[in-house]
mmCIF file of the N, C-alpha and C atoms, coordinates in Angstrom:
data_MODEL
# 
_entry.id   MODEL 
# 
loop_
_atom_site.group_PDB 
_atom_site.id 
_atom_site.type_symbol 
_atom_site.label_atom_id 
_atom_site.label_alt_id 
_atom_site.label_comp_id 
_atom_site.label_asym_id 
_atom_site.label_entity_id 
_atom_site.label_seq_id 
_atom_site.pdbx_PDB_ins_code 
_atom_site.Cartn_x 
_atom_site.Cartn_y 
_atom_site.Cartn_z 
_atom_site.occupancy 
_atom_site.B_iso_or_equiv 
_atom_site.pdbx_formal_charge 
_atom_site.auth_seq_id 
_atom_site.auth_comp_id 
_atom_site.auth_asym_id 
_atom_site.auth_atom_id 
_atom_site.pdbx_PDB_model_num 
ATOM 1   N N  . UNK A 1 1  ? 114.763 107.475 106.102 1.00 0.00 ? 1  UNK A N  1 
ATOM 2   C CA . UNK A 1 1  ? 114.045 107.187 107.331 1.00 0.00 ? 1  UNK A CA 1 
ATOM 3   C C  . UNK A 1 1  ? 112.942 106.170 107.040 1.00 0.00 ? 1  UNK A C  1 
ATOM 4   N N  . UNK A 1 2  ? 112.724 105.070 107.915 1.00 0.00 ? 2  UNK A N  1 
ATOM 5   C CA . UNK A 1 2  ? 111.419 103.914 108.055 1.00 0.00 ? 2  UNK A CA 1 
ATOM 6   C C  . UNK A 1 2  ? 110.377 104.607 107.938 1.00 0.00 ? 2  UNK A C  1 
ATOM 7   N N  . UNK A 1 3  ? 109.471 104.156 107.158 1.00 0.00 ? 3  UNK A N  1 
ATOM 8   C CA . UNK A 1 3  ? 107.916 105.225 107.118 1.00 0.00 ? 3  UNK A CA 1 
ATOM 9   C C  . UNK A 1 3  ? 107.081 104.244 108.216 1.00 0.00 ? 3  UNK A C  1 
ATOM 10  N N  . UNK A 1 4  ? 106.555 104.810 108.855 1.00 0.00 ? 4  UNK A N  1 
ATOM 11  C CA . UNK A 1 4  ? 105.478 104.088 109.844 1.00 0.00 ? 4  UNK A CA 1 
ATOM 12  C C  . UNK A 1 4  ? 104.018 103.742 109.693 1.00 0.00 ? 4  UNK A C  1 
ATOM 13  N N  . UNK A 1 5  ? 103.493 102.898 110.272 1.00 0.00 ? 5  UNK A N  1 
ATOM 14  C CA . UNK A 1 5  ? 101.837 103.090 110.257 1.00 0.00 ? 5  UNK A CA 1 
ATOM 15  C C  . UNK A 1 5  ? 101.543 103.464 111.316 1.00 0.00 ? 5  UNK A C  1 
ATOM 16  N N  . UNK A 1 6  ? 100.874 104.145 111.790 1.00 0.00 ? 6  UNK A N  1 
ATOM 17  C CA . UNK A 1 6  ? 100.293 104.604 113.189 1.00 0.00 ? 6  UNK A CA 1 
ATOM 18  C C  . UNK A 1 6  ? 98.782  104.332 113.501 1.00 0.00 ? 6  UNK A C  1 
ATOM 19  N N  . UNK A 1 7  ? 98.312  103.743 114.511 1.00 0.00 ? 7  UNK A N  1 
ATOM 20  C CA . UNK A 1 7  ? 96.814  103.489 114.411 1.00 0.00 ? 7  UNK A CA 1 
ATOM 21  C C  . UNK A 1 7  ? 96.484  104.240 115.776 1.00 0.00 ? 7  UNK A C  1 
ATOM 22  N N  . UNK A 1 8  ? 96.052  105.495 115.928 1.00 0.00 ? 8  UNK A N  1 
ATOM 23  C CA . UNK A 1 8  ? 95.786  106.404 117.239 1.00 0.00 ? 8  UNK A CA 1 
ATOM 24  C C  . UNK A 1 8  ? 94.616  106.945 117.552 1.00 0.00 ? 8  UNK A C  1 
ATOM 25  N N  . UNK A 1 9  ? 94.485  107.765 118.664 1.00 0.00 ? 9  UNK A N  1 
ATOM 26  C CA . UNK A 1 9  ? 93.295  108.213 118.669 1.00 0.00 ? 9  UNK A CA 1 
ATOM 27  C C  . UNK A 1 9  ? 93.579  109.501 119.504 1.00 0.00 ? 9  UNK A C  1 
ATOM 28  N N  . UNK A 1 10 ? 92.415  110.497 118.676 1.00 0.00 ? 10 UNK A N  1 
ATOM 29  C CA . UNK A 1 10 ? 92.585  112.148 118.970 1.00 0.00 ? 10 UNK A CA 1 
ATOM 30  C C  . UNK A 1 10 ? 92.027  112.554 120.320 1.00 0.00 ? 10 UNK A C  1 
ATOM 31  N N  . UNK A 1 11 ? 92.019  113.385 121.157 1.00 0.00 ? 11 UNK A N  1 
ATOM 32  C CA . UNK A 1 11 ? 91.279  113.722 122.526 1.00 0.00 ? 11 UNK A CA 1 
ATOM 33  C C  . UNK A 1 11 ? 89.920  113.863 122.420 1.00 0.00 ? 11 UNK A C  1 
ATOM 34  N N  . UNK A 1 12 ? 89.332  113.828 120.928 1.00 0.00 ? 12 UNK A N  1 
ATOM 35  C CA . UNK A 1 12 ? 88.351  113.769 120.869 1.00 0.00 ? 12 UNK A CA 1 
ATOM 36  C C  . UNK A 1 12 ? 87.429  112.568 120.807 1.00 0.00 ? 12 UNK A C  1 
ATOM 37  N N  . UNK A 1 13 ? 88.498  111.666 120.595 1.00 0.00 ? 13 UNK A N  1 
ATOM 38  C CA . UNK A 1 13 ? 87.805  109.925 120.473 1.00 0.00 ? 13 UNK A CA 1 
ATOM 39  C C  . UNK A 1 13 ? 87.987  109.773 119.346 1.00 0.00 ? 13 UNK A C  1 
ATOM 40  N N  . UNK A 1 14 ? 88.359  110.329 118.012 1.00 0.00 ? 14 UNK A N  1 
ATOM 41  C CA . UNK A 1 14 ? 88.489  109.952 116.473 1.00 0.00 ? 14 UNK A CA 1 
ATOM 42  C C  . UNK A 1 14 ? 89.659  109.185 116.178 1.00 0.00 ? 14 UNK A C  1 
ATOM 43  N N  . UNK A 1 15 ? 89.538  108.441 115.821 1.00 0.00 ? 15 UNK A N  1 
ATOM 44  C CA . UNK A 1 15 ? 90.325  106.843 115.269 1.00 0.00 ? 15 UNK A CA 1 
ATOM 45  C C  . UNK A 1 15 ? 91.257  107.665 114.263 1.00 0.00 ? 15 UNK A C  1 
ATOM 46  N N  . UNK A 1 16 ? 91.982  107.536 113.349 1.00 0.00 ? 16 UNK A N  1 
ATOM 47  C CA . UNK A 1 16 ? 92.922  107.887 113.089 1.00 0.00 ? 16 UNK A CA 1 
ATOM 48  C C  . UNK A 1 16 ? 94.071  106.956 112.375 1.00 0.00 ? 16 UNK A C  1 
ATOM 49  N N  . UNK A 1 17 ? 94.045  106.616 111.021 1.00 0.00 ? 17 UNK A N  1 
ATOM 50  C CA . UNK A 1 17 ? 95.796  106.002 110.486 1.00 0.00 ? 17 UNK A CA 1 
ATOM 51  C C  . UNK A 1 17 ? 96.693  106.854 109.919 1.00 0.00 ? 17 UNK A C  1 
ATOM 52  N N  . UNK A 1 18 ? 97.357  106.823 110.277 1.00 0.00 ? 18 UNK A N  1 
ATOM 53  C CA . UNK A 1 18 ? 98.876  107.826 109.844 1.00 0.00 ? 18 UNK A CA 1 
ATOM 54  C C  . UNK A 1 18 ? 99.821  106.580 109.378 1.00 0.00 ? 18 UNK A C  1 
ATOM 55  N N  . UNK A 1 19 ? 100.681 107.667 108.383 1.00 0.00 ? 19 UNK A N  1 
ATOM 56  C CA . UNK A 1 19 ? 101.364 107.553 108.080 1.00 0.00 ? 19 UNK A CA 1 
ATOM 57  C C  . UNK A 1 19 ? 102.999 108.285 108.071 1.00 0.00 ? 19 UNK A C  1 
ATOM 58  N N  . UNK A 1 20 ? 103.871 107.760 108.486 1.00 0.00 ? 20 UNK A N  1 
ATOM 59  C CA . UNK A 1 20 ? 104.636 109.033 109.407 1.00 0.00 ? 20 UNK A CA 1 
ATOM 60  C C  . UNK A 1 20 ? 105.966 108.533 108.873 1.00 0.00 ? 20 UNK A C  1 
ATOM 61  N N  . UNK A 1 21 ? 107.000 109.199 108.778 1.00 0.00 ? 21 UNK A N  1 
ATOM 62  C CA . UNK A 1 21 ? 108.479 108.433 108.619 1.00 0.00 ? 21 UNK A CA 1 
ATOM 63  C C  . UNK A 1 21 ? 109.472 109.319 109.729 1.00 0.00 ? 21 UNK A C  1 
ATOM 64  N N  . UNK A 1 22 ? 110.023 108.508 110.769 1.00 0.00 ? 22 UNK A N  1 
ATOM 65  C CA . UNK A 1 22 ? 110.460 108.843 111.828 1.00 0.00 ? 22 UNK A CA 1 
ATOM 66  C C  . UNK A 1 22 ? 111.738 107.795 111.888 1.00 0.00 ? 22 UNK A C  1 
ATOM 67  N N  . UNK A 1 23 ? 112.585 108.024 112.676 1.00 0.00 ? 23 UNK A N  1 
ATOM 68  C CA . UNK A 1 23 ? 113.873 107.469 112.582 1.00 0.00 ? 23 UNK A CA 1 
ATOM 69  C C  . UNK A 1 23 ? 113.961 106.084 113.653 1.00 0.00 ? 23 UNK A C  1 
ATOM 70  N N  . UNK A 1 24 ? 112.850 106.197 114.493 1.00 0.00 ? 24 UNK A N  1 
ATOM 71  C CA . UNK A 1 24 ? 112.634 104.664 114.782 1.00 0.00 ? 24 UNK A CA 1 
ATOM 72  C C  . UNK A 1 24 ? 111.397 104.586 115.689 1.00 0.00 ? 24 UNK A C  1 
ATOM 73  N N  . UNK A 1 25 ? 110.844 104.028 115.985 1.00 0.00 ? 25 UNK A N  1 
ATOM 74  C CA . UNK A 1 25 ? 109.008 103.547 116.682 1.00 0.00 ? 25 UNK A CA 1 
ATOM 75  C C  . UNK A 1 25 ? 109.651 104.542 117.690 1.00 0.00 ? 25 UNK A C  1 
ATOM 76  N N  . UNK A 1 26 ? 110.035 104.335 118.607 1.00 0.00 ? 26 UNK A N  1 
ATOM 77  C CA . UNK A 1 26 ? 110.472 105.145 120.194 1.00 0.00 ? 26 UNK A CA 1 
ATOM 78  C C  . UNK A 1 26 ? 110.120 107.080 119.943 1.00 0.00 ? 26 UNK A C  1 
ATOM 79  N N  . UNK A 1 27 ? 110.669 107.102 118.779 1.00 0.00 ? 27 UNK A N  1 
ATOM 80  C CA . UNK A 1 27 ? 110.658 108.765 118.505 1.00 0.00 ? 27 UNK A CA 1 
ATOM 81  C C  . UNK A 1 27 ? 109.564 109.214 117.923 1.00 0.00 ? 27 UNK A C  1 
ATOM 82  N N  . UNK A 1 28 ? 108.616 107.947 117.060 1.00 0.00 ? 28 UNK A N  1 
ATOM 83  C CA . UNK A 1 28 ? 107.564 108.492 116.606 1.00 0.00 ? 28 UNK A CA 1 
ATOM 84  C C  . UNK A 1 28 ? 106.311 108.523 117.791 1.00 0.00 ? 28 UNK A C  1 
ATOM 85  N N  . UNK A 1 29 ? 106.787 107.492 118.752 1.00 0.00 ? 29 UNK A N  1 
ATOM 86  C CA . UNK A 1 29 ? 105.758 107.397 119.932 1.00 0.00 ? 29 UNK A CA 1 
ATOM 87  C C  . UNK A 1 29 ? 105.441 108.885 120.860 1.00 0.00 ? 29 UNK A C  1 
ATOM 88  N N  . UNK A 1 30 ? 107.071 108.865 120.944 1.00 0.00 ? 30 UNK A N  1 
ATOM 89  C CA . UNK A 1 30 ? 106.995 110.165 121.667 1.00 0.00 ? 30 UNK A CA 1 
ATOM 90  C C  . UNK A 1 30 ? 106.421 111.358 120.716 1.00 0.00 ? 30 UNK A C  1 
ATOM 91  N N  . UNK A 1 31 ? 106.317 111.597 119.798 1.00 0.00 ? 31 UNK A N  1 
ATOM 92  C CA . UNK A 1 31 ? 106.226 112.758 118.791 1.00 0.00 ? 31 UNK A CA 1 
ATOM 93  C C  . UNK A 1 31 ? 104.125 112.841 119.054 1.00 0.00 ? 31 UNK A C  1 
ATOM 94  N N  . UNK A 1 32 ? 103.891 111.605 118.602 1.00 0.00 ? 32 UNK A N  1 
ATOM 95  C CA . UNK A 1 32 ? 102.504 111.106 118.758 1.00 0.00 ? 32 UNK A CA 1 
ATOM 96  C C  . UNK A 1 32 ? 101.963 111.630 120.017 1.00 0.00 ? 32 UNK A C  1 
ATOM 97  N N  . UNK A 1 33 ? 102.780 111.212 121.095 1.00 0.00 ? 33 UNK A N  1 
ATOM 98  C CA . UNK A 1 33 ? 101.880 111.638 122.628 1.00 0.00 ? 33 UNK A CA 1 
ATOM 99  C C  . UNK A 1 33 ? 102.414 112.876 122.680 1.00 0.00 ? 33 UNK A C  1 
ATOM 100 N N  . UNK A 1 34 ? 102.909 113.659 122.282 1.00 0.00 ? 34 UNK A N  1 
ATOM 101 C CA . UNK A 1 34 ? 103.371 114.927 122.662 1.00 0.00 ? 34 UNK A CA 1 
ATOM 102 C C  . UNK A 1 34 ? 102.156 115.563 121.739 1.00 0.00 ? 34 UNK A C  1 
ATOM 103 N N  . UNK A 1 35 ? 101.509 114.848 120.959 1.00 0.00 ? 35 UNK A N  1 
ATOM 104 C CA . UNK A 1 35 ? 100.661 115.675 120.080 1.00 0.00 ? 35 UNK A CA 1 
ATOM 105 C C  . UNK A 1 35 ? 99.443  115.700 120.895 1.00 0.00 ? 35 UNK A C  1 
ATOM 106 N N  . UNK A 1 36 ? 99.147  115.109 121.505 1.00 0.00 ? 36 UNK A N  1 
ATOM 107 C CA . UNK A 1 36 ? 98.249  114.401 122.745 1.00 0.00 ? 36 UNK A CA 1 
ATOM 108 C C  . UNK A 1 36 ? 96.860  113.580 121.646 1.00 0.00 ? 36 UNK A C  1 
ATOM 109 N N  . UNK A 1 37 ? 97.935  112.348 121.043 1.00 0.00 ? 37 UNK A N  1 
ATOM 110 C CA . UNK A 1 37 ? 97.170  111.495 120.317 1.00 0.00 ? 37 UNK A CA 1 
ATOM 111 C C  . UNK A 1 37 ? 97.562  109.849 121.151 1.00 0.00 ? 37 UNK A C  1 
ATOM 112 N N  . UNK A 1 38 ? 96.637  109.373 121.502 1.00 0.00 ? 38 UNK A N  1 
ATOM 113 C CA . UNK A 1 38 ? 96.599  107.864 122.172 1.00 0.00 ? 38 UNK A CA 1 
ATOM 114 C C  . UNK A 1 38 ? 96.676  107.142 120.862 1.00 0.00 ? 38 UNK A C  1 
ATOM 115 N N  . UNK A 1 39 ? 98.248  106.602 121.827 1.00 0.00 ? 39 UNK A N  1 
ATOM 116 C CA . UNK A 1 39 ? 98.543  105.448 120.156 1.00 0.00 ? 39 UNK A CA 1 
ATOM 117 C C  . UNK A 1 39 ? 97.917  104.285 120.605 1.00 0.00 ? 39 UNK A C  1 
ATOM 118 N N  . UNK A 1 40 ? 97.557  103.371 119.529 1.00 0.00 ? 40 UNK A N  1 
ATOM 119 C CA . UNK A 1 40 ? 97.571  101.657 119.783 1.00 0.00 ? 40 UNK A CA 1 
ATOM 120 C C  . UNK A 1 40 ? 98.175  101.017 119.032 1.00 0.00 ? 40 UNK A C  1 
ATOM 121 N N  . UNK A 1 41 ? 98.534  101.335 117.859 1.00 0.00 ? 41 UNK A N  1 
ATOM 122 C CA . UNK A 1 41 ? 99.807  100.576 117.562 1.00 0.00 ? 41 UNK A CA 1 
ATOM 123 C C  . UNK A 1 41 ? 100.712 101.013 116.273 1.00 0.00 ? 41 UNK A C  1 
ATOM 124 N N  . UNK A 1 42 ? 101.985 100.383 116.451 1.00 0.00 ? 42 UNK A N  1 
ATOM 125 C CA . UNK A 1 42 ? 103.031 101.293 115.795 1.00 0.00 ? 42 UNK A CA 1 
ATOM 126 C C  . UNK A 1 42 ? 103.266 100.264 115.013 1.00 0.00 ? 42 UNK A C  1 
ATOM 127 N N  . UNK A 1 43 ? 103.546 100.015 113.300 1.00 0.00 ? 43 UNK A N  1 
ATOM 128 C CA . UNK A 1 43 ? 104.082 99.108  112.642 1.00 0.00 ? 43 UNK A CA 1 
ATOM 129 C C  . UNK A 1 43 ? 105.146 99.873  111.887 1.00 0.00 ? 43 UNK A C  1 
ATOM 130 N N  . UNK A 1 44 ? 105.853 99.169  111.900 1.00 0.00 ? 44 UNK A N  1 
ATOM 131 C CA . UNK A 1 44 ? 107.169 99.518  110.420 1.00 0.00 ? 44 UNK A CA 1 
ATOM 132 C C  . UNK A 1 44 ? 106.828 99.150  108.807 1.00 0.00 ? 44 UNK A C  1 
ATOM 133 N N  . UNK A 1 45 ? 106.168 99.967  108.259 1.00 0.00 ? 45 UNK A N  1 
ATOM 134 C CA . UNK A 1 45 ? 105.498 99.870  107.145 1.00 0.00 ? 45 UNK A CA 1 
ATOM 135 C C  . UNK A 1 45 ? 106.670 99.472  106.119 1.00 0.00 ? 45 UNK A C  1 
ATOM 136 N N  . UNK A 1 46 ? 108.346 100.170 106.071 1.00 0.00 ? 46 UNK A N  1 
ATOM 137 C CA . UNK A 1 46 ? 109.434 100.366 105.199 1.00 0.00 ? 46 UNK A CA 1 
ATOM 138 C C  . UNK A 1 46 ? 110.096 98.503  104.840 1.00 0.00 ? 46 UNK A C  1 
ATOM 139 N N  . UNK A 1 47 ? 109.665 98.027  106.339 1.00 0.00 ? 47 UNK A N  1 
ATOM 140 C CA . UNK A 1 47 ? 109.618 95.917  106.235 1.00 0.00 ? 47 UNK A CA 1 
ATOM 141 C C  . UNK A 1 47 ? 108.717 95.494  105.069 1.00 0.00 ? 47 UNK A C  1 
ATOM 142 N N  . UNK A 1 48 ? 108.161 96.013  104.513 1.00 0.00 ? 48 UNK A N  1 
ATOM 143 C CA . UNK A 1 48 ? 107.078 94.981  103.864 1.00 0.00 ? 48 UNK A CA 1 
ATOM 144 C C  . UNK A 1 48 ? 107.723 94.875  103.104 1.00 0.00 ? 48 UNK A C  1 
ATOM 145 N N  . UNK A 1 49 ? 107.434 93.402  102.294 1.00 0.00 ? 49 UNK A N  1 
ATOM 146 C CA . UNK A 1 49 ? 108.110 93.161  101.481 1.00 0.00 ? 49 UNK A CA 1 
ATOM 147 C C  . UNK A 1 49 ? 107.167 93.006  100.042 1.00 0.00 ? 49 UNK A C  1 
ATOM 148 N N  . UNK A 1 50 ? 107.479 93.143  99.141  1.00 0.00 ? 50 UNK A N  1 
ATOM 149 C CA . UNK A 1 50 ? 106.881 92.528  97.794  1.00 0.00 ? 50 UNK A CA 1 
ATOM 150 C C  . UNK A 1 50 ? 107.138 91.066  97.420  1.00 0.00 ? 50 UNK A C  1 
ATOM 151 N N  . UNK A 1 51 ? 105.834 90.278  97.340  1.00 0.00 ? 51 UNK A N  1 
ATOM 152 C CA . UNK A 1 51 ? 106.106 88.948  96.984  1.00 0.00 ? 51 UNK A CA 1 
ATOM 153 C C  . UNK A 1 51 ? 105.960 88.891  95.346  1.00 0.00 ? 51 UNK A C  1 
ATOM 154 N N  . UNK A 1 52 ? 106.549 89.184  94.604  1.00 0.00 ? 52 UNK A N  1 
ATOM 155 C CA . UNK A 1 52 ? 105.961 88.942  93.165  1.00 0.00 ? 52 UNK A CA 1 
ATOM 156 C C  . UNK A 1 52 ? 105.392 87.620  92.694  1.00 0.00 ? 52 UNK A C  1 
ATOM 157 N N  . UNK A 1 53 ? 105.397 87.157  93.131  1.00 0.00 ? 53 UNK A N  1 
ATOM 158 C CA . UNK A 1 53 ? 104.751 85.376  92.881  1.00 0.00 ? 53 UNK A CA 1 
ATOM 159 C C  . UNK A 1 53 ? 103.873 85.223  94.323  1.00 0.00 ? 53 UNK A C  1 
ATOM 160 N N  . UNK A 1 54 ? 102.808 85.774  95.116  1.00 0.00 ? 54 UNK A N  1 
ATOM 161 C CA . UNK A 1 54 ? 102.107 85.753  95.609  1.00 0.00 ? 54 UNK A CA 1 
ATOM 162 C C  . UNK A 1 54 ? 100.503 85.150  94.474  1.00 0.00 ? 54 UNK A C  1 
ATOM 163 N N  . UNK A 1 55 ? 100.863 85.568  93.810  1.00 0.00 ? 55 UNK A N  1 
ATOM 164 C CA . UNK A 1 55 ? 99.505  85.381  92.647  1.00 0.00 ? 55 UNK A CA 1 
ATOM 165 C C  . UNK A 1 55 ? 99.371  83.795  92.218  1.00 0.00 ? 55 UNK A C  1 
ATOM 166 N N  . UNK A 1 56 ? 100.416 83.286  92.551  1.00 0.00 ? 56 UNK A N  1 
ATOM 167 C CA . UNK A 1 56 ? 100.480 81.857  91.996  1.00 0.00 ? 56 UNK A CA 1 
ATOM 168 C C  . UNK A 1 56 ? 99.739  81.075  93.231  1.00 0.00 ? 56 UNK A C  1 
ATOM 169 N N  . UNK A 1 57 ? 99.147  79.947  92.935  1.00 0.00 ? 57 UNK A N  1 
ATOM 170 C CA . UNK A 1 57 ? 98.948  79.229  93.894  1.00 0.00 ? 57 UNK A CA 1 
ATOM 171 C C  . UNK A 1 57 ? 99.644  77.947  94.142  1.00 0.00 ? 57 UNK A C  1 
ATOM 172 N N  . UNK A 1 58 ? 100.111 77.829  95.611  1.00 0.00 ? 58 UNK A N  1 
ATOM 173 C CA . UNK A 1 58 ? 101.124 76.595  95.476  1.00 0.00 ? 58 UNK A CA 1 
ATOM 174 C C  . UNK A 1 58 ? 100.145 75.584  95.226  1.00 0.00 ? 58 UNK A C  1 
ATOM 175 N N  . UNK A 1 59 ? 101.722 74.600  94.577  1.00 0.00 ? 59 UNK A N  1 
ATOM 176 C CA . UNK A 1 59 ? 100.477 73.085  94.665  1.00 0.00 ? 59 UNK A CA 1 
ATOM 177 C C  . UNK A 1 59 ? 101.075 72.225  95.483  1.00 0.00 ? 59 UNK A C  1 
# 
């Protein structure tokens, strides 16, 4: 399963990053508001990629 980032907020007003692995954004959204947490945004954390030559600088 895609692991997620979640950036939400609790009924209490507390900010909140999660980390979640759900089988696609749609199911973790719903899972989230059913918790009665206000999302703002959903990323697909499992995309990132590793640049191993990020360290170099182009010329």
């Amino acid at each position: 399963m895609p692991l997620f980032k979640a950036d939400v907020y609790t009924a209490e007003g507390l900010h909140k990053e999660l980390k979640i692995e759900a089988a696609n954004e749609n199911e973790l959204l719903k899972k989230l508001m059913s918790e009665g947490l206000t999302v703002v945004s959903i990323k697909d954390e499992s995309r990132r990629k590793l640049n191993v030559f990020s360290w170099r600088k182009k010329r």
